[in-house]
C-alpha positions in Angstrom: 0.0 0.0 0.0 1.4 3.1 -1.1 2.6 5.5 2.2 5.3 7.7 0.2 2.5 9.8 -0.6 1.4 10.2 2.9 5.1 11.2 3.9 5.7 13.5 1.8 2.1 15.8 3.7 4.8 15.8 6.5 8.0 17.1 4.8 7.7 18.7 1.2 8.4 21.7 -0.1 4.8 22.6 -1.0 3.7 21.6 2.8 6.2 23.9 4.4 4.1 25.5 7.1 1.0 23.9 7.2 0.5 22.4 10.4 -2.8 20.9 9.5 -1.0 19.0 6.7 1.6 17.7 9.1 -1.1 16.6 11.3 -3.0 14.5 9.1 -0.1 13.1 7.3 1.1 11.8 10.8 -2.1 10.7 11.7 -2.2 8.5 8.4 1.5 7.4 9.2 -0.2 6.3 12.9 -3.0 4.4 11.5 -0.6 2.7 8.5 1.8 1.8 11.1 -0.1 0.1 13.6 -2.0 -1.6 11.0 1.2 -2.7 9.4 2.6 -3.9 13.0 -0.1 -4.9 15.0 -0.7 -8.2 12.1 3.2 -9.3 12.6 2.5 -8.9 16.7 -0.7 -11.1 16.4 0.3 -13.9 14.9 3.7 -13.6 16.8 1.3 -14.0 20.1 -0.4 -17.0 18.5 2.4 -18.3 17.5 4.0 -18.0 21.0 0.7 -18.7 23.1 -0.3 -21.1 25.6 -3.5 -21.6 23.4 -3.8 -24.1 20.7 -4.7 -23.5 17.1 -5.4 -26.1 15.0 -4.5 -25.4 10.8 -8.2 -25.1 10.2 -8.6 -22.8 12.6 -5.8 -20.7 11.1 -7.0 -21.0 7.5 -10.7 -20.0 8.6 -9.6 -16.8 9.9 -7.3 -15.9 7.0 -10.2 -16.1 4.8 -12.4 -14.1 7.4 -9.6 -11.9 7.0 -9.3 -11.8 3.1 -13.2 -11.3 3.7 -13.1 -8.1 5.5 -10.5 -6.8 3.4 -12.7 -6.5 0.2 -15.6 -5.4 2.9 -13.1 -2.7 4.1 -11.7 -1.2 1.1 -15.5 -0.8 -0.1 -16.5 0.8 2.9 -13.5 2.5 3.9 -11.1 2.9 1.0 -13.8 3.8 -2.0 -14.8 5.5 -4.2 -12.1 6.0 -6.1 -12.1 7.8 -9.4 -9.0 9.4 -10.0 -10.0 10.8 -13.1 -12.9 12.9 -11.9 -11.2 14.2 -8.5 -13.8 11.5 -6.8 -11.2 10.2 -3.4 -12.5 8.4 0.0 -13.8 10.8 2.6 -10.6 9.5 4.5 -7.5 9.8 2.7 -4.6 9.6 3.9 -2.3 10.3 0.3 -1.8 13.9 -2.0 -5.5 15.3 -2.3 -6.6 18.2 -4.4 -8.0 19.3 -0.9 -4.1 20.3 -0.3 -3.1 21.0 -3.9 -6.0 22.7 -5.6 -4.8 24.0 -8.4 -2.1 20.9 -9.1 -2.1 17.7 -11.4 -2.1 14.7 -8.9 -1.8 11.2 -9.3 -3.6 9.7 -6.1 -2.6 6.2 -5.5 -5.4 3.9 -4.0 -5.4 3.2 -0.3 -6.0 -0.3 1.4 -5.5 0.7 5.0 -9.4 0.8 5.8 -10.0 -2.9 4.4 -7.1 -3.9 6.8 -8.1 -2.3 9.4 -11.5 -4.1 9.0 -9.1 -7.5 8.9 -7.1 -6.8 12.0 -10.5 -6.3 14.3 -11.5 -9.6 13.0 -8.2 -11.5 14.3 -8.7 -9.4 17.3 -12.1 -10.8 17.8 -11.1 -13.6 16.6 -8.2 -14.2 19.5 -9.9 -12.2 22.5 -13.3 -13.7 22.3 -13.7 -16.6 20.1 -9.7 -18.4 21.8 -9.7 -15.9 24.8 -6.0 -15.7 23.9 -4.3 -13.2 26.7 -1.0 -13.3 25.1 -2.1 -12.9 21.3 -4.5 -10.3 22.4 -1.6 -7.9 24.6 1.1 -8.4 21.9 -1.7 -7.1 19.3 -2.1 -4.0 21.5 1.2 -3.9 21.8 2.0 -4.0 18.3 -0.8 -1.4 17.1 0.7 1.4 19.5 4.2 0.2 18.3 3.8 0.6 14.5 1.8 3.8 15.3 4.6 5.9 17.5 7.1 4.0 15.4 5.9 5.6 12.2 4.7 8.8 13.6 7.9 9.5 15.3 10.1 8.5 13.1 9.0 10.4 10.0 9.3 13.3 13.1 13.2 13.0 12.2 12.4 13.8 8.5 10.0 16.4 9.0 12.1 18.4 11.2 15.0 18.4 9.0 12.3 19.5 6.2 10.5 22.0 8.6 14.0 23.2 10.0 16.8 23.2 7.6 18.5 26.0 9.5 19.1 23.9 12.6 21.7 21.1 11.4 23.8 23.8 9.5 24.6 26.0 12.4 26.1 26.5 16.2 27.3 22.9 16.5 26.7 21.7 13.2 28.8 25.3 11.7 30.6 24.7 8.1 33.5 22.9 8.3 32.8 21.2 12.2 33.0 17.2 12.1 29.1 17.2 13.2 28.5 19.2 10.0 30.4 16.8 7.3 28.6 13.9 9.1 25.0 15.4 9.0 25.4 16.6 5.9 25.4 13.0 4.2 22.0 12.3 6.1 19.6 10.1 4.1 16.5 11.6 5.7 14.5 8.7 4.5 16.8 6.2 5.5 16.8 7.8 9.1 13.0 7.7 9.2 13.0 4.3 8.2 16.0 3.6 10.7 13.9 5.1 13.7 10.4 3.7 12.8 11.8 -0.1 13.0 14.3 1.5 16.2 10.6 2.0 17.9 8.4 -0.2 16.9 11.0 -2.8 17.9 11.6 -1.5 21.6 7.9 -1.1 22.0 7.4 -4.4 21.2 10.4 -6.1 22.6 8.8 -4.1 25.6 5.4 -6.0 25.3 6.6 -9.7 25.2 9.1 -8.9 28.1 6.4 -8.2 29.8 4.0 -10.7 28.9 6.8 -13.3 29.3 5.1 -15.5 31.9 1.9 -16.0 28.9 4.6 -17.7 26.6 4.2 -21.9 26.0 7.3 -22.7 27.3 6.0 -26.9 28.0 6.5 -29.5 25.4 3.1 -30.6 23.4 2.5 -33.3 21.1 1.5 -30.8 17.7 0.5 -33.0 15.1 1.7 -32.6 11.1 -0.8 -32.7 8.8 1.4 -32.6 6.0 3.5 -35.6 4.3 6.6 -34.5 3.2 5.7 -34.5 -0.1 3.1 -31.8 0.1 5.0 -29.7 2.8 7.7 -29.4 -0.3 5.2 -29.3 -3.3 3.3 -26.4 -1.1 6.5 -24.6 -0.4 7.8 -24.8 -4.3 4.2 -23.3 -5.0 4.9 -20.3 -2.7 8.6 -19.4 -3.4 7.6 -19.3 -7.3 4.6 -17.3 -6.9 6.7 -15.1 -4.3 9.5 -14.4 -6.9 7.0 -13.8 -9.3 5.4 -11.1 -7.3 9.0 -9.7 -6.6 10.4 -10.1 -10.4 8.0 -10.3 -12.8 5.0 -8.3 -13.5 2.2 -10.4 -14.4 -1.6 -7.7 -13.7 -3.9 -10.5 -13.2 -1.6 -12.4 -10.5 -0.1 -9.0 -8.8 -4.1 -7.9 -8.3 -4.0 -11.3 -6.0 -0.5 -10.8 -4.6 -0.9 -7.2 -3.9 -3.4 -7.6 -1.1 -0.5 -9.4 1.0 -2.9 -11.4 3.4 -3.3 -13.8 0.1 0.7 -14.0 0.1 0.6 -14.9 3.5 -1.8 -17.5 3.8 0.1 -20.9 2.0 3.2 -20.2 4.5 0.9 -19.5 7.6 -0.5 -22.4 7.1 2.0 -24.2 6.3 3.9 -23.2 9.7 1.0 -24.7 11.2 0.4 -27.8 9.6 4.1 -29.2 8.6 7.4 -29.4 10.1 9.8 -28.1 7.4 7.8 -24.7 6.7 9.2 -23.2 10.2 12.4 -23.2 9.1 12.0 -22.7 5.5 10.2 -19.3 5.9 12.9 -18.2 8.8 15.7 -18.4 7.0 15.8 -19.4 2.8 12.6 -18.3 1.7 12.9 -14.9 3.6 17.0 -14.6 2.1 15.5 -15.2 -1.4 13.8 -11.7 -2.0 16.8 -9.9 -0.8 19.6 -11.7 -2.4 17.4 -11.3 -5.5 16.6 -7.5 -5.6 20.7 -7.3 -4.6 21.5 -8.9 -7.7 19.2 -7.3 -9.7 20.9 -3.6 -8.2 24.7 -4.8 -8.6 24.9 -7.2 -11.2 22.3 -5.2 -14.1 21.8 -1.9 -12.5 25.1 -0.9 -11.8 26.8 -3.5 -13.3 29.6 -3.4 -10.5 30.3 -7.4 -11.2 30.5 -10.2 -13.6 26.8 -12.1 -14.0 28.5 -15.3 -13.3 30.2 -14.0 -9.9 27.3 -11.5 -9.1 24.7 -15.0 -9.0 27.3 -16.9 -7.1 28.4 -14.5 -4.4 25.2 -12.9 -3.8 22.7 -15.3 -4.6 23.7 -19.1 -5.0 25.8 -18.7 -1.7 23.6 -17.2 0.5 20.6 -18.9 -0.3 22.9 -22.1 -0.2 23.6 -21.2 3.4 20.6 -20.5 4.6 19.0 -23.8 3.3 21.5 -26.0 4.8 21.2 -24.2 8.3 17.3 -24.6 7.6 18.1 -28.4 7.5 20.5 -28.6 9.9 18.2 -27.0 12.4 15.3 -29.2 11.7 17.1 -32.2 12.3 18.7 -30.6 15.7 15.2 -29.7 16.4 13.9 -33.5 16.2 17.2 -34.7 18.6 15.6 -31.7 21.3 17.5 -28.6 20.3 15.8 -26.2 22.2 13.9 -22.9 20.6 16.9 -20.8 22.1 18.9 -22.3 20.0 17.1 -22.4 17.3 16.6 -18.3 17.7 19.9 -18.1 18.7 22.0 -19.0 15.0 18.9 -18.1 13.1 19.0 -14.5 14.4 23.0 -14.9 13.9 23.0 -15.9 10.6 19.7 -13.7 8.9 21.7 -10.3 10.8 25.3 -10.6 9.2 23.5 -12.1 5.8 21.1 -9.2 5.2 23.8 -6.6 6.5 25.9 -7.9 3.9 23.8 -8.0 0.9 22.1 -4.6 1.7 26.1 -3.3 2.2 26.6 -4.7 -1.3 23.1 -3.0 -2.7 24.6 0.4 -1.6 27.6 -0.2 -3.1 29.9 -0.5 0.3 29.6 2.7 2.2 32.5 1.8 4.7 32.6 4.0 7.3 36.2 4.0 7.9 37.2 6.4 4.8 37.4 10.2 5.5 34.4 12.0 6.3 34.2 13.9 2.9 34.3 10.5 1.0 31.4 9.7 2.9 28.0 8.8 0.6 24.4 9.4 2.1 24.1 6.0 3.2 27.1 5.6 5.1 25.7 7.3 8.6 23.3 4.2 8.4 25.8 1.9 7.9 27.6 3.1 10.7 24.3 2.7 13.0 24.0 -0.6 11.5 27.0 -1.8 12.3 26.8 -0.7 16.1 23.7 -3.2 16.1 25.0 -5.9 13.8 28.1 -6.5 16.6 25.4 -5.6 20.0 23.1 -9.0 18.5 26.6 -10.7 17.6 27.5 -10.5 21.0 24.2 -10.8 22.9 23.7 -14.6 21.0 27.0 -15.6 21.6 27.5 -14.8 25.1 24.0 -15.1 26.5 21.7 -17.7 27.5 24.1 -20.7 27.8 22.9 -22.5 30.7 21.5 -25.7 30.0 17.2 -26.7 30.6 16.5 -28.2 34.2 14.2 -30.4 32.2 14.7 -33.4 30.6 13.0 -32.7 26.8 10.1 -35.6 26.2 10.7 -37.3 23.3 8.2 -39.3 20.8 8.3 -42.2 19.1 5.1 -41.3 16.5 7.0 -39.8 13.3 4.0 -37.9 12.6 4.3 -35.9 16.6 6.3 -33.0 15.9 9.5 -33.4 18.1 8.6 -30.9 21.0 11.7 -28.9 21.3 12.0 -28.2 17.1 11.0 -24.2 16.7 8.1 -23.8 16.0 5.3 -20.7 16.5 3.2 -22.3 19.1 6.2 -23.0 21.1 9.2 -21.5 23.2 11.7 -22.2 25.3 
């Protein structure tokens, strides 16, 4: 769903001074955000929660969900009629409203119709499953992507609103804190602080809903031979590169609502044992390696084809498919969920810090501050908390379990202790 639109009411030139512009585009980066937030926090709670779903459950309230999107957008989102300056009473995007006299190009919203899909899990998980844990990390989440957003396009708009302030008094010509300012990507940095914030507000929320995690063993079933589990997760990685690479109108009008992207791996967490693992690590790396390529080895051409594919596509994803394996079986001989977290978060963090290094054409930070590019202050802040999770999953958390993990004997139990995101240790 397009939000650049919604940005720019905060921060560009022609909104310079009017406060009621700012408002309302913060408001719409509020709503967006906690929309946007509050669905990864739900089904981060069920995953985590004490309270059982079964894979029918799950696929019935994706398609309530896919349900009350089209009833949302209708009601919410629509009319839309570009052509005859006909927009939604609430829009959130460029309006003629704030531009009279100017030749827009209004993108259509979605937010409404997801809004209408997030109160349904949140009925769905407070009164239907009476789920305490899913229900507090979906508050959680909403107020997370809403400050997040909100206060992080804040760093942008000041710099827009305020241009004076970072070129004088400590940040005078020719002073270190001017030559580092100066290369700013004010995008970047609102991007940089929204995920900053949302990520503390919600790391907040599941510290403190700790004690409503699963933390015993259970005996989940799988649903799924191994056959399926594979044929199902071929199906998704095509149509997913598809979406990413390809531009195909009748498929991207299905892709594009994302629930519908979302629904064949959700399930498919629930119901096997390989998707878990597949979706955590390759099948997440696949995307990035893939737009990475697409930047270095045809946009810029900074490298052979041949070497571009290998280094920053056949490698990585390599990786990240063996340690998806690797896991699983550790999972089935007890590994605990800890340890599961522990390499996964290792490995994802220096792989996507690498390839997104790469797309912006290594921005070291070491060089001298006039050699500096505009994405090298993020690199720097990057780096400061690529080595903080280094060292945070290899020095913490060692002790062993006081518990003795159970262990089953029916190939079609899910070992207890495998990852999975119904369970924790």
């Amino acid at each position: 769903m397009t939000y650049d639109q919604t940005v720019g009411l905060t921060h560009e030139r022609e909104f310079i001074g009017n406060s009621d512009a700012l408002a309302w585009g913060l408001a719409g980066l509020f709503i967006k955000g906690s929309i946007w937030i509050a669905f990864a926090s739900a089904f981060l709670g069920i995953g985590l929660s004490r309270t059982k779903y079964r894979p029918t459950e799950i696929t019935s309230l994706l398609l309530l969900m896919i349900f009350l999107l089209f009833l949302g957008v209708f009601l919410i989102n629509r009319p839309f009629d570009p052509a005859n300056e006909i927009l939604p009473k609430v829009y959130f995007s460029d309006h003629w409203f704030w531009e009279p006299d100017r030749e827009l190009k209004p993108r259509p919203e979605r937010w409404g119709g997801l809004l209408c899909a997030l109160i349904g899990v949140i009925f769905y998980v407070s009164l239907i499953k009476r789920d305490k844990l899913a229900q507090m990390l979906t508050l959680f989440g909403f107020l997370a992507g809403g400050f997040g957003f909100a206060l992080g396009q804040c760093v942008q708009a000041f710099n827009a609103w305020h241009p004076d302030y970072f070129r004088t008094g400590f940040f005078d010509e020719g002073t270190t804190a001017r030559m580092i300012v100066r290369n700013f990507n004010w995008q970047s940095m609102m991007e940089t602080s929204f995920g900053a914030i949302w990520g503390a507000i919600l790391g907040l929320g599941v510290w403190l809903n700790r004690g409503l995690i699963q933390t015993e063993t259970g005996d989940d079933n799988v649903e799924l031979s191994s056959g399926q589990e594979w044929l199902l997760i071929l199906v998704h990685v095509v149509a997913l590169l598809t979406w990413d690479f390809l531009s195909y109108p009748a498929f991207d009008q299905f892709a594009d609502h994302a629930i519908t992207m979302g629904f064949l791996p959700i399930f498919g967490i629930m119901a096997g044992r390989f998707w878990p693992y597949m979706v955590a690590l390759p099948i997440v790396v696949l995307p990035i390696a893939g737009k990475t390529i697409r930047h270095i080895v045809y946009g810029t051409q900074h490298i052979e084809p041949d070497l571009g594919w290998l280094v920053y596509g056949v490698i990585p994803v390599a990786l990240a498919l063996v340690l998806a394996l690797v896991l699983y079986f550790a999972g089935n001989q007890g590994q605990s969920g800890r340890q599961f977290a522990r390499w996964t978060l290792l490995f994802t963090a220096w792989v996507f810090f690498l390839l997104n290094f790469a797309f912006f054409e290594f921005s070291w930070p070491w060089v001298p501050l006039d050699q500096w590019t505009d994405r090298t202050p993020n690199t720097v802040l990057f780096t400061i908390a690529l080595f903080g999770i280094t060292l945070v999953t290899l020095l913490y958390g060692w002790r062993k379990p006081t518990t003795t993990p159970w262990r089953s004997a029916d190939k079609n139990v899910r070992a207890p202790l495998q990852f999975h995101p119904r369970q924790s240790s």
